[in-house]
N, CA, C and O atoms as a Tripos MOL2 file, in Angstrom:
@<TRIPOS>MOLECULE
protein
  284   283    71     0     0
PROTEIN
NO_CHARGES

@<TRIPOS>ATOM
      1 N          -2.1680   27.0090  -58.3310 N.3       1 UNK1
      2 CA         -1.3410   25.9160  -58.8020 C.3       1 UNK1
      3 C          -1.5820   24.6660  -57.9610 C.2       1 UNK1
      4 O          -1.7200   23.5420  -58.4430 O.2       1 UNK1
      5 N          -1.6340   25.0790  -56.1510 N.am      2 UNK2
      6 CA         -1.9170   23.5190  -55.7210 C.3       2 UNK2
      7 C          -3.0270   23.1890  -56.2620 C.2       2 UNK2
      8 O          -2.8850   22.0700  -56.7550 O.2       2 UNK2
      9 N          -4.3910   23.7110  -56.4770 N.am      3 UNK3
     10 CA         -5.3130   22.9960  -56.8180 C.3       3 UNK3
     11 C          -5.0840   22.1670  -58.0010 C.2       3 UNK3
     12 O          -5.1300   20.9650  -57.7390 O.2       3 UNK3
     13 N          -4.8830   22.4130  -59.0570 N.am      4 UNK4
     14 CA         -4.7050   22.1110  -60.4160 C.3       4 UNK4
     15 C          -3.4500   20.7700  -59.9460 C.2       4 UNK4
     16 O          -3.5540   19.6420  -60.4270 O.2       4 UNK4
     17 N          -2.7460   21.0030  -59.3300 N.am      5 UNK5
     18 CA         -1.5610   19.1860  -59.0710 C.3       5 UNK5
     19 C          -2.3470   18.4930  -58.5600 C.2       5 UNK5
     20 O          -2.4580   17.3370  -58.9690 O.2       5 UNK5
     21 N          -3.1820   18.9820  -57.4590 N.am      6 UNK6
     22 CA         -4.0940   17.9860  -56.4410 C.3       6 UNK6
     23 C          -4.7920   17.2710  -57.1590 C.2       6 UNK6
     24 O          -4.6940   16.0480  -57.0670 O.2       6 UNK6
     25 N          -5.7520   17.9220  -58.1350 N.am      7 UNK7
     26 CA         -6.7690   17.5840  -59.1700 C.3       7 UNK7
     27 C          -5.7490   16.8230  -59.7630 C.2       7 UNK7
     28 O          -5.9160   15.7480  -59.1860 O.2       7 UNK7
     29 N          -4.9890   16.6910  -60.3790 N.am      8 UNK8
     30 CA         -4.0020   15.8650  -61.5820 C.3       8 UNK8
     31 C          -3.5940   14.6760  -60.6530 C.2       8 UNK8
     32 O          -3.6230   13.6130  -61.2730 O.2       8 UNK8
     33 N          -3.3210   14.5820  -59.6920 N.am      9 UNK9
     34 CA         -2.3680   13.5790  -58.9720 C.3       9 UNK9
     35 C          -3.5110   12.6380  -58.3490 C.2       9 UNK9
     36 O          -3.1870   11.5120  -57.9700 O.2       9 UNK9
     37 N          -4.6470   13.0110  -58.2510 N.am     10 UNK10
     38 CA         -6.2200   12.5800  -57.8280 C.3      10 UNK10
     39 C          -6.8000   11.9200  -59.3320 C.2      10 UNK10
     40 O          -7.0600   10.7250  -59.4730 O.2      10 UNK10
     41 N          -6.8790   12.5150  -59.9470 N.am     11 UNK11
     42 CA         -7.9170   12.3360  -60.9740 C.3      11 UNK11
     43 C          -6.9770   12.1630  -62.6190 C.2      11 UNK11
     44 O          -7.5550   11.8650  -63.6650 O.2      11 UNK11
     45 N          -5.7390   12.3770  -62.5390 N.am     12 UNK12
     46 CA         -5.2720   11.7140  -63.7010 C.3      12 UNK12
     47 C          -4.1390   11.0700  -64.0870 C.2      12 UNK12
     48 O          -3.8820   10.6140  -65.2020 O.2      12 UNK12
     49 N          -3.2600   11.0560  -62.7790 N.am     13 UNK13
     50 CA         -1.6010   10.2170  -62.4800 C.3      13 UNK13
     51 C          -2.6240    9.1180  -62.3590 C.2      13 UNK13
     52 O          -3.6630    9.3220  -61.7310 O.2      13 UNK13
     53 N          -2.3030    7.6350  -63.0970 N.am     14 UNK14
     54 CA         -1.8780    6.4890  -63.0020 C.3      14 UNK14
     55 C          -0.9350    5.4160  -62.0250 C.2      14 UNK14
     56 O           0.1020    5.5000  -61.3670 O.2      14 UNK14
     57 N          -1.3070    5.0320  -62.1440 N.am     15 UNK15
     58 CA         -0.2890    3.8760  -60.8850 C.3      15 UNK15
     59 C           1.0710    4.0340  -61.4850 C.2      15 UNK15
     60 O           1.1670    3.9250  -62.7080 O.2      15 UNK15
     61 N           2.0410    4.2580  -60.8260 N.am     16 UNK16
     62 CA          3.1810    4.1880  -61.2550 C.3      16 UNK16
     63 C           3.6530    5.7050  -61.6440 C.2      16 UNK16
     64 O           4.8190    6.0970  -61.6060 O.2      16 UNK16
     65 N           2.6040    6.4200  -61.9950 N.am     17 UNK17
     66 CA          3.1180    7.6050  -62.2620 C.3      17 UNK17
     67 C           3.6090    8.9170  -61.0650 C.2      17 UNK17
     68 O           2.8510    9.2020  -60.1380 O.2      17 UNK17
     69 N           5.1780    9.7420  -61.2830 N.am     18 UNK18
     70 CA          5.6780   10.1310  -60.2230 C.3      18 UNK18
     71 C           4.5420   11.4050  -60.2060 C.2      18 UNK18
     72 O           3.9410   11.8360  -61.1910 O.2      18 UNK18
     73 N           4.4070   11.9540  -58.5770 N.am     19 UNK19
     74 CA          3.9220   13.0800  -58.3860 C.3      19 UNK19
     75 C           3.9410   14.3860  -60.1290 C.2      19 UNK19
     76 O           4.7900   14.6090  -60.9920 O.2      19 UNK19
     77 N           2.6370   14.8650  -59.8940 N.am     20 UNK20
     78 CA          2.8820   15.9370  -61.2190 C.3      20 UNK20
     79 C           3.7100   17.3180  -59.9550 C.2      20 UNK20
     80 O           3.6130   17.4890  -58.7400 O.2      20 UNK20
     81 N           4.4490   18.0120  -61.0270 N.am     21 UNK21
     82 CA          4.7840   19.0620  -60.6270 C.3      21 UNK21
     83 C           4.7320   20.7430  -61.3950 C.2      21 UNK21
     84 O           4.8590   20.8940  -62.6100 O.2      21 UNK21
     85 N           4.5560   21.7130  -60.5750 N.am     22 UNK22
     86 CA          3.9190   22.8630  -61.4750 C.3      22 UNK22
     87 C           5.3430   23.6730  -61.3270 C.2      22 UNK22
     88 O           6.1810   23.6480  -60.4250 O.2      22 UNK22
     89 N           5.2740   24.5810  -62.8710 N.am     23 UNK23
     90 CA          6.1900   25.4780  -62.8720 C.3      23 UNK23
     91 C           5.6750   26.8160  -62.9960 C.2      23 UNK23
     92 O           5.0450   27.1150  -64.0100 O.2      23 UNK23
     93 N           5.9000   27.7830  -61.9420 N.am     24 UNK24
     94 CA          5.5860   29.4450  -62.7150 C.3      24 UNK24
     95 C           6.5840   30.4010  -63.1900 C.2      24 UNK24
     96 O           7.4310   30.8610  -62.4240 O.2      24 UNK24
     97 N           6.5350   30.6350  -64.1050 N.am     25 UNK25
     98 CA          7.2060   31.4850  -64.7220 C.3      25 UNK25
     99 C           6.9630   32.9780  -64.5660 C.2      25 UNK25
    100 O           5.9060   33.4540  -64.9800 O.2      25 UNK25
    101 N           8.0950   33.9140  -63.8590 N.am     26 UNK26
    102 CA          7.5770   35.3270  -63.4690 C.3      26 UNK26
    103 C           8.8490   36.0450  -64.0770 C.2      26 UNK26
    104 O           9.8570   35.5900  -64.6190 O.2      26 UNK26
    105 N           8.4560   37.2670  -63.8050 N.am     27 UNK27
    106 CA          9.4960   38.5580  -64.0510 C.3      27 UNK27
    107 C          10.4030   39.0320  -62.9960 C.2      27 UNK27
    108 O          11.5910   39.3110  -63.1570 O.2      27 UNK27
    109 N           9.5190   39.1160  -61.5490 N.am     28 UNK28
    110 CA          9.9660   38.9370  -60.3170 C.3      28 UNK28
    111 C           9.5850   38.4900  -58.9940 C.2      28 UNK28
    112 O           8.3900   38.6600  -58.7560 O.2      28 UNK28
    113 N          10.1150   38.0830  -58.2740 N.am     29 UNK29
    114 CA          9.2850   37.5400  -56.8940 C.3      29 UNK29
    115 C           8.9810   38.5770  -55.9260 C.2      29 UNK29
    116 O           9.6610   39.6040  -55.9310 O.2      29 UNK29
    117 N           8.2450   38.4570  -55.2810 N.am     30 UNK30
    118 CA          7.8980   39.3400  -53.7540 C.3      30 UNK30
    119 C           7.9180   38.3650  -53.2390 C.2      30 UNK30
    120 O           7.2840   37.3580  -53.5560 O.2      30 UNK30
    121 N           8.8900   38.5430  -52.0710 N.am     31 UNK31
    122 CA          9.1310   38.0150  -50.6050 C.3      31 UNK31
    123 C           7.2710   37.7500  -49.5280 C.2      31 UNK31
    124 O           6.7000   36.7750  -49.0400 O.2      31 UNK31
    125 N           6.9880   39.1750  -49.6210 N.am     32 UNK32
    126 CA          5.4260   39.0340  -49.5110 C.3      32 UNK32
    127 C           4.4940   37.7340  -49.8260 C.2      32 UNK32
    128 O           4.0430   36.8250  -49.1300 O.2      32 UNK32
    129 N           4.4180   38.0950  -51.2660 N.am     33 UNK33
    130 CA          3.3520   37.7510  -52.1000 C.3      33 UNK33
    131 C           4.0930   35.9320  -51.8370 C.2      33 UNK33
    132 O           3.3230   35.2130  -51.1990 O.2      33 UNK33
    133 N           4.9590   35.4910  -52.1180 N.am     34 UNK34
    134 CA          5.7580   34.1000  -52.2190 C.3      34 UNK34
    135 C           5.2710   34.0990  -50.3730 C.2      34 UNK34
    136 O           4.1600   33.5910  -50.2270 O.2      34 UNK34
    137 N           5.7080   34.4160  -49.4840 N.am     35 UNK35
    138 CA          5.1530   33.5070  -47.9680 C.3      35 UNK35
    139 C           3.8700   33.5600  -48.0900 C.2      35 UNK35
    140 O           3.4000   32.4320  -47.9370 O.2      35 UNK35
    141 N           2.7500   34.6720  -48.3790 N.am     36 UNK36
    142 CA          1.5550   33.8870  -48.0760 C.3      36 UNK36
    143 C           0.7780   33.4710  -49.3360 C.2      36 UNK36
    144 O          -0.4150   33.7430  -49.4740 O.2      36 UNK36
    145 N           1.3930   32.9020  -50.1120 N.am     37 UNK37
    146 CA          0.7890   32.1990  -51.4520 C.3      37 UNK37
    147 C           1.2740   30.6470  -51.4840 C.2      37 UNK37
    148 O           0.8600   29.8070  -52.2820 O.2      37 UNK37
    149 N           2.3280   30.4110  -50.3560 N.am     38 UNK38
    150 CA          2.4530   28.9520  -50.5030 C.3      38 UNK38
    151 C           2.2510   28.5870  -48.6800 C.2      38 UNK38
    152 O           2.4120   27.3970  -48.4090 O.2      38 UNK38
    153 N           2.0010   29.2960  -47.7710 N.am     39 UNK39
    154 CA          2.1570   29.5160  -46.2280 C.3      39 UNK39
    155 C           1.4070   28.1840  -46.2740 C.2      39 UNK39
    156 O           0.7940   28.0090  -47.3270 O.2      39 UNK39
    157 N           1.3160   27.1700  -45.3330 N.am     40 UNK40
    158 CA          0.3890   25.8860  -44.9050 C.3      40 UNK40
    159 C           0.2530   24.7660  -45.9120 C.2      40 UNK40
    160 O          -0.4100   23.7350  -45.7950 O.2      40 UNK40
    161 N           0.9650   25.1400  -46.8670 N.am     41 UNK41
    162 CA          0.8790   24.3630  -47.9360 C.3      41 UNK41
    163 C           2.2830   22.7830  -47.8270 C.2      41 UNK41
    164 O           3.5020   22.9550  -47.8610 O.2      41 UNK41
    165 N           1.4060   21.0950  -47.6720 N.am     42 UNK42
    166 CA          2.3790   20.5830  -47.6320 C.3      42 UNK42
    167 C           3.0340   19.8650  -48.4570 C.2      42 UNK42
    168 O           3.8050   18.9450  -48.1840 O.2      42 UNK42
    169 N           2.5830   20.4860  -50.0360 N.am     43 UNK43
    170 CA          3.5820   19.9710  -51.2130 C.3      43 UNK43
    171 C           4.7360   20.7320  -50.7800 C.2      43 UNK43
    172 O           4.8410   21.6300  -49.9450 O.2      43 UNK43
    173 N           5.5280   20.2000  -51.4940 N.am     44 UNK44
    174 CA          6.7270   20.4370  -52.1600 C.3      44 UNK44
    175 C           6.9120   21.7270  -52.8650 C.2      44 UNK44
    176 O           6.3660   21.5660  -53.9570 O.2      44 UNK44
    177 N           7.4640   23.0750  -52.7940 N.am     45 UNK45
    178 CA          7.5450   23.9240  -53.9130 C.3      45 UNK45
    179 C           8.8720   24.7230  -53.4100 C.2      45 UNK45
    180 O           9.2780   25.1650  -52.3350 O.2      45 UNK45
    181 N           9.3540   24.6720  -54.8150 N.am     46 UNK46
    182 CA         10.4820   25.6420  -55.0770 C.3      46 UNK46
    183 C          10.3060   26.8990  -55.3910 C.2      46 UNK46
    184 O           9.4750   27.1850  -56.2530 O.2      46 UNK46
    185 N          10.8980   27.6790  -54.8850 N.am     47 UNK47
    186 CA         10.8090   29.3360  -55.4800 C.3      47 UNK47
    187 C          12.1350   29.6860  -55.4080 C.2      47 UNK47
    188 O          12.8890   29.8050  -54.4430 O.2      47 UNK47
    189 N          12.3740   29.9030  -57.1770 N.am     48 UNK48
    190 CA         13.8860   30.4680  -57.6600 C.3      48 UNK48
    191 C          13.6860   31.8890  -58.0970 C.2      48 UNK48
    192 O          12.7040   32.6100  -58.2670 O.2      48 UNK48
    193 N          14.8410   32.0070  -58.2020 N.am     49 UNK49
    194 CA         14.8510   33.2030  -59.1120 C.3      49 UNK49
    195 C          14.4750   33.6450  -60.2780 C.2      49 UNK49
    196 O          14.0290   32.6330  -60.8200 O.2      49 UNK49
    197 N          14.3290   34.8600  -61.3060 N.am     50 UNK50
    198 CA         14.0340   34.6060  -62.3320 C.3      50 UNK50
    199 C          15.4540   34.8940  -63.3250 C.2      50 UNK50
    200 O          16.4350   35.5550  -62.9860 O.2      50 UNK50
    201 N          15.2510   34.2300  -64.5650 N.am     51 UNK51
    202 CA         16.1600   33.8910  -65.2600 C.3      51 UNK51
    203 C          15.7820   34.9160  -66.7980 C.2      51 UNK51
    204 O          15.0100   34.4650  -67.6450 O.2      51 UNK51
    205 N          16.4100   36.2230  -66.9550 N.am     52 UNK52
    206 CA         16.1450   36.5920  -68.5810 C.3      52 UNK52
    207 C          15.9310   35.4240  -69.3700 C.2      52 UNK52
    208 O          14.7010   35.4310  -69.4130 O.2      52 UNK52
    209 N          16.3250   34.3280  -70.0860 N.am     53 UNK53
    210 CA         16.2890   33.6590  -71.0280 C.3      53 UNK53
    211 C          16.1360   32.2540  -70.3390 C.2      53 UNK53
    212 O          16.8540   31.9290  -69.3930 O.2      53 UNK53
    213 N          15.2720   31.5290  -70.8040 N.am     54 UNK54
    214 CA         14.9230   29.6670  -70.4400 C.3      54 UNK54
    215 C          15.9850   29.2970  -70.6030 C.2      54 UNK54
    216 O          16.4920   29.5690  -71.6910 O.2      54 UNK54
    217 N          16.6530   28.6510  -69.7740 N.am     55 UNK55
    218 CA         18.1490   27.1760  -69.8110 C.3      55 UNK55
    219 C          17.5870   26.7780  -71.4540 C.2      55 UNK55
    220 O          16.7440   27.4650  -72.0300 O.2      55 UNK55
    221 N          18.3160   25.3780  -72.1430 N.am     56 UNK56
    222 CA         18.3170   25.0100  -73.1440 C.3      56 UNK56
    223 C          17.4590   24.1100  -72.7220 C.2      56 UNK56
    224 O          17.3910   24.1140  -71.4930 O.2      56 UNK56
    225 N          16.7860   23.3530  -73.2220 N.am     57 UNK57
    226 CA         16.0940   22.0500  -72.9420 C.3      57 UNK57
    227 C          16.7460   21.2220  -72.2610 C.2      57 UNK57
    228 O          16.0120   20.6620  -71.4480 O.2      57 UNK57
    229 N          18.5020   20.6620  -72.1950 N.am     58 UNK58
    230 CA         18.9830   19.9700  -71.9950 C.3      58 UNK58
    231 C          19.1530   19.7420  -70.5400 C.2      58 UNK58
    232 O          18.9320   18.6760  -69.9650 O.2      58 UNK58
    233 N          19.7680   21.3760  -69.7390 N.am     59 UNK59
    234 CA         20.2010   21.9990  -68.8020 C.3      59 UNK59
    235 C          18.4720   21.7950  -68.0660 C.2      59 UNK59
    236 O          18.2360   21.1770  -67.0280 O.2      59 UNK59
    237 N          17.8010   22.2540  -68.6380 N.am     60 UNK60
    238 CA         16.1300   22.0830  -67.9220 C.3      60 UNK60
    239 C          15.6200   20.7630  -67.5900 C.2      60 UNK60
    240 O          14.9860   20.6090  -66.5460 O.2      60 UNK60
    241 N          15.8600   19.7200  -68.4490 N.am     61 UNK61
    242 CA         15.6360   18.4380  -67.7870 C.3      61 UNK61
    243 C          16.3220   17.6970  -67.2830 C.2      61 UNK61
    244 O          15.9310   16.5840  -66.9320 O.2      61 UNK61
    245 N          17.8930   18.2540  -67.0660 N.am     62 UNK62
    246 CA         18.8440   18.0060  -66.0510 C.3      62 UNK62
    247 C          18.2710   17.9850  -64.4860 C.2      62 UNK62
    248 O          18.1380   17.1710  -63.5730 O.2      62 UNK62
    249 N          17.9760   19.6120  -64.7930 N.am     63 UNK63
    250 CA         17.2820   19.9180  -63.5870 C.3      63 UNK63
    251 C          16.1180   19.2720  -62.9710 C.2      63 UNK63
    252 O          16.0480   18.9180  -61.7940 O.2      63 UNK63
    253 N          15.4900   19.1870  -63.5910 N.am     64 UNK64
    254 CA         14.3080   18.1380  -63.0880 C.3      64 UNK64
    255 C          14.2620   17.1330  -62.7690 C.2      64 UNK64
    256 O          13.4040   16.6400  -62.0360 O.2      64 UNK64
    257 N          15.4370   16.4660  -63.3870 N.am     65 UNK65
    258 CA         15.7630   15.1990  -62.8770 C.3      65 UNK65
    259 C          16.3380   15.1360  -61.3960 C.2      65 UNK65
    260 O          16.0410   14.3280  -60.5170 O.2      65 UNK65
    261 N          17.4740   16.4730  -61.3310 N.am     66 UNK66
    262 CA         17.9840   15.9700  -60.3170 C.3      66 UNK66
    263 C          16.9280   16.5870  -59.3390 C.2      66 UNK66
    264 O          17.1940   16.2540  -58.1850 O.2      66 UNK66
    265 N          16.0510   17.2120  -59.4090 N.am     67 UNK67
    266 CA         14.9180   17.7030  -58.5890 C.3      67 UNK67
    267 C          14.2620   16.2990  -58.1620 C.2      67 UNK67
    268 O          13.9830   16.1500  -56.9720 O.2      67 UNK67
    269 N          14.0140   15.3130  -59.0300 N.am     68 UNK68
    270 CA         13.4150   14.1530  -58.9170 C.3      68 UNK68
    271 C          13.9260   13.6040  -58.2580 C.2      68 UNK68
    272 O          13.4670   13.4080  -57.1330 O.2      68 UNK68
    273 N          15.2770   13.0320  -58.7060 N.am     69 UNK69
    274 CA         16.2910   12.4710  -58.1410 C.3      69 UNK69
    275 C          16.6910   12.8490  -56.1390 C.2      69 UNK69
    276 O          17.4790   12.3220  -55.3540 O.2      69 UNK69
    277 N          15.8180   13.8340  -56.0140 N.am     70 UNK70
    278 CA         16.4990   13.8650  -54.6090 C.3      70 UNK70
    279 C          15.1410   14.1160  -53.5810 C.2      70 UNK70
    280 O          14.9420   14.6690  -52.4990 O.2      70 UNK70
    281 N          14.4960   13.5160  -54.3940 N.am     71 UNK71
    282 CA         12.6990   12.9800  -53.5140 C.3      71 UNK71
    283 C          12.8660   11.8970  -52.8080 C.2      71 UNK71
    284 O          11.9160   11.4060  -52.1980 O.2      71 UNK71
@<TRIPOS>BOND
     1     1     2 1
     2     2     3 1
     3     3     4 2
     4     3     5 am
     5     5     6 1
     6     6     7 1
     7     7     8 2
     8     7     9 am
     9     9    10 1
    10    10    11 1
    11    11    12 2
    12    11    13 am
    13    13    14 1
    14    14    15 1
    15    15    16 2
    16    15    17 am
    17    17    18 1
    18    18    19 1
    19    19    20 2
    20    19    21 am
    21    21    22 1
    22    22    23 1
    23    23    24 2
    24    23    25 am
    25    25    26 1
    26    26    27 1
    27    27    28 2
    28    27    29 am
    29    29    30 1
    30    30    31 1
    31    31    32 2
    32    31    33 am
    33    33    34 1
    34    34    35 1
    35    35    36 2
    36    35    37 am
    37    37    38 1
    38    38    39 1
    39    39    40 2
    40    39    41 am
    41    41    42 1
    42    42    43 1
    43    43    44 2
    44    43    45 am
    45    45    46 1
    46    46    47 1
    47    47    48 2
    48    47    49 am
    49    49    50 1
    50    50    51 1
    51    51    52 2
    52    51    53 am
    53    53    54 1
    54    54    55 1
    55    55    56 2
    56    55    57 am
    57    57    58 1
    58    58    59 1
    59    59    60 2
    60    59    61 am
    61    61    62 1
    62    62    63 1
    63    63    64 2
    64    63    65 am
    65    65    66 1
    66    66    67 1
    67    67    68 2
    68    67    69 am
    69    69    70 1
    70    70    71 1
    71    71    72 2
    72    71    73 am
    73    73    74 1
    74    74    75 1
    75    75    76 2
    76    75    77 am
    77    77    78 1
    78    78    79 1
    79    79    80 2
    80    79    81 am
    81    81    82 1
    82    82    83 1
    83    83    84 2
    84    83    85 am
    85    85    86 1
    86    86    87 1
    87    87    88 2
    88    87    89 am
    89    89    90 1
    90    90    91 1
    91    91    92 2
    92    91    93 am
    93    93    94 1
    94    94    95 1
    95    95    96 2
    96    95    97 am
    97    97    98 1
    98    98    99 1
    99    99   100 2
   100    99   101 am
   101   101   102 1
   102   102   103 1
   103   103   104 2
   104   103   105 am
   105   105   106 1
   106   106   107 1
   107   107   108 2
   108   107   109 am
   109   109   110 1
   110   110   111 1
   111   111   112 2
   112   111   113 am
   113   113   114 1
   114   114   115 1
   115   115   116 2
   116   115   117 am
   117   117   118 1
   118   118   119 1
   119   119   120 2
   120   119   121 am
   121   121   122 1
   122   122   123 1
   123   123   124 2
   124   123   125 am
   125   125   126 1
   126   126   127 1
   127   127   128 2
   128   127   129 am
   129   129   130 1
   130   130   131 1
   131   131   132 2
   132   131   133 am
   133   133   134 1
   134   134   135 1
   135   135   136 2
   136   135   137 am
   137   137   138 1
   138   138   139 1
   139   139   140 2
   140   139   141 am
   141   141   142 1
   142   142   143 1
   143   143   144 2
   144   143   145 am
   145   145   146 1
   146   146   147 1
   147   147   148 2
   148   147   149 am
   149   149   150 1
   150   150   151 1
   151   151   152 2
   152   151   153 am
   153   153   154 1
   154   154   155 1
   155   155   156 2
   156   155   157 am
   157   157   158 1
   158   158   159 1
   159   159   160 2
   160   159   161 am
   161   161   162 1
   162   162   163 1
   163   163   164 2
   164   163   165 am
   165   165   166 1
   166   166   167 1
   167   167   168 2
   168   167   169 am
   169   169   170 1
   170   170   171 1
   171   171   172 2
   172   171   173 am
   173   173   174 1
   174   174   175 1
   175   175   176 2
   176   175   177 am
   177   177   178 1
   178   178   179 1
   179   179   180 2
   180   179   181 am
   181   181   182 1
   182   182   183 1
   183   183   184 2
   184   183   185 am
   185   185   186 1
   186   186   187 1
   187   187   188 2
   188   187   189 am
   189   189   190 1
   190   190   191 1
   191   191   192 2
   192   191   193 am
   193   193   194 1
   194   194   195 1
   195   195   196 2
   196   195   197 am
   197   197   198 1
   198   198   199 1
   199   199   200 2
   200   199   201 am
   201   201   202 1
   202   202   203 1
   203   203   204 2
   204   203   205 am
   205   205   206 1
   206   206   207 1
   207   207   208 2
   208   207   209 am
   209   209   210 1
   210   210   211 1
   211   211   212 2
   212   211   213 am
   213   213   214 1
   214   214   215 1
   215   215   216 2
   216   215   217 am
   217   217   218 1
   218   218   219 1
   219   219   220 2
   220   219   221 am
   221   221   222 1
   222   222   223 1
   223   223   224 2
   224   223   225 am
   225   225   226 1
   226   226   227 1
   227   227   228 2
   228   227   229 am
   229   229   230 1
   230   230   231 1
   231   231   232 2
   232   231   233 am
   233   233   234 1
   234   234   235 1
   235   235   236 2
   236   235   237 am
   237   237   238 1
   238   238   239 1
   239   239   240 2
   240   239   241 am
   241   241   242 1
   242   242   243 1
   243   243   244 2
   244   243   245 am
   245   245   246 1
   246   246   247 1
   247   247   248 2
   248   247   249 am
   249   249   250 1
   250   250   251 1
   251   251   252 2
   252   251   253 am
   253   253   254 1
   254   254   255 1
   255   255   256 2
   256   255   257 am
   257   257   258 1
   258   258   259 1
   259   259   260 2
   260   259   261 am
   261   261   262 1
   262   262   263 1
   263   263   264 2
   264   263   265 am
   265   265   266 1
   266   266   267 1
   267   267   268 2
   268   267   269 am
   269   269   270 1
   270   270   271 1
   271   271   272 2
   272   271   273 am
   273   273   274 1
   274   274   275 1
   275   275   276 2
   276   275   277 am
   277   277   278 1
   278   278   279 1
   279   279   280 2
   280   279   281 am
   281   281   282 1
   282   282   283 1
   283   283   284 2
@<TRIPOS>SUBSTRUCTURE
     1 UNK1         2 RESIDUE 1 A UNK
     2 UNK2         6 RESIDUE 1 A UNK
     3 UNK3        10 RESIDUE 1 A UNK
     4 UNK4        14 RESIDUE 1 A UNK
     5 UNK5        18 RESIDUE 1 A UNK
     6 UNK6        22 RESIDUE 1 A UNK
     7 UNK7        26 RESIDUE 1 A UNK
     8 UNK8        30 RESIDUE 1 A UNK
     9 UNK9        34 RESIDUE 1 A UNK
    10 UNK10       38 RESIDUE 1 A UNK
    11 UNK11       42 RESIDUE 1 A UNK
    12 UNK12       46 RESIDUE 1 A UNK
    13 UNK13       50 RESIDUE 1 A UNK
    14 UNK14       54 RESIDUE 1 A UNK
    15 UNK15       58 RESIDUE 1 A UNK
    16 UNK16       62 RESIDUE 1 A UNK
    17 UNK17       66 RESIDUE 1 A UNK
    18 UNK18       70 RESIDUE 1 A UNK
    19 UNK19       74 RESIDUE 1 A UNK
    20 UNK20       78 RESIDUE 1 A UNK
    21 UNK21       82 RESIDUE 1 A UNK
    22 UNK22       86 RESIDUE 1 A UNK
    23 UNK23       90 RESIDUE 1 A UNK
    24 UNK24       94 RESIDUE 1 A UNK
    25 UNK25       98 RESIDUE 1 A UNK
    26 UNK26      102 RESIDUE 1 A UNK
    27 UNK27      106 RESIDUE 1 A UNK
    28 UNK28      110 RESIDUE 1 A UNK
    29 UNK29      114 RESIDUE 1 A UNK
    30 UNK30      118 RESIDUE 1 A UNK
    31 UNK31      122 RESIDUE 1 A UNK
    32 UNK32      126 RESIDUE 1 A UNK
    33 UNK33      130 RESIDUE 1 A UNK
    34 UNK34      134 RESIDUE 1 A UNK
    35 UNK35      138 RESIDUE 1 A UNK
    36 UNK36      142 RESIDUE 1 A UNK
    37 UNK37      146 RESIDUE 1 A UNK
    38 UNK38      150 RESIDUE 1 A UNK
    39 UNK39      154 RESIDUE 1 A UNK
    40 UNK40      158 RESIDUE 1 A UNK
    41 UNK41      162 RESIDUE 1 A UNK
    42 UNK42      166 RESIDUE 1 A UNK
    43 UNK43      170 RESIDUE 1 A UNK
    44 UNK44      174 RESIDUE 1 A UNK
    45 UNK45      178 RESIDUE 1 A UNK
    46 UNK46      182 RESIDUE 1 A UNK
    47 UNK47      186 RESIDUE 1 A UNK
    48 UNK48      190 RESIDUE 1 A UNK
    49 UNK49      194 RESIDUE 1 A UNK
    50 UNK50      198 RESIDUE 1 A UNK
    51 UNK51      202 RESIDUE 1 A UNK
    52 UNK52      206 RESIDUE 1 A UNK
    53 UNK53      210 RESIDUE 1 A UNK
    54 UNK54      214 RESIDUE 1 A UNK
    55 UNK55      218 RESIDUE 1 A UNK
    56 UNK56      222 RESIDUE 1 A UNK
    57 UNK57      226 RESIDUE 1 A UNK
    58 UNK58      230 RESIDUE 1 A UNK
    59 UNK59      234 RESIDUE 1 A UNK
    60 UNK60      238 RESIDUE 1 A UNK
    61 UNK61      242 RESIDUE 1 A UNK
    62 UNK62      246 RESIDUE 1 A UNK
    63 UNK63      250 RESIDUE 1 A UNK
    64 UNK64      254 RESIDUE 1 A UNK
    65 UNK65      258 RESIDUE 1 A UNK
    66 UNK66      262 RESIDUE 1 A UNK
    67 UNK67      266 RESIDUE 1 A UNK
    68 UNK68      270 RESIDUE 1 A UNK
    69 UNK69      274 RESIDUE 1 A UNK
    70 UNK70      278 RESIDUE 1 A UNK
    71 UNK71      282 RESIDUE 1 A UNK
């Protein structure tokens, strides 16, 4: 995933445009696998929980906003 933002935020964000950001979607996390898959890394990344069913659209770009909102 960092590669693929790096590449986007390098080679296809525009002036003005905010940082891109990646979402993964899983079944479950490992404590493991989550420290050394983001370890040294100095973006930004969240690791939540997983959710049976996607928020509504509404509730989801709430979230993102206020994710934005507090950069």
């Amino acid at each position: 995933m960092n590669l693929y933002l790096n590449y986007f935020k390098e080679e296809e964000n525009t002036e003005g445009d905010n940082e891109p950001i990646g979402i993964i979607i899983a079944a479950d996390k490992h404590e493991f696998t989550v420290k050394y898959a983001t370890g040294g890394l100095t973006n930004k990344i969240f690791v939540s929980k997983y959710q049976l069913y996607l928020p509504d659209q509404k509730m989801l770009e709430e979230k993102v906003k206020e994710i934005l909102d507090n950069d």
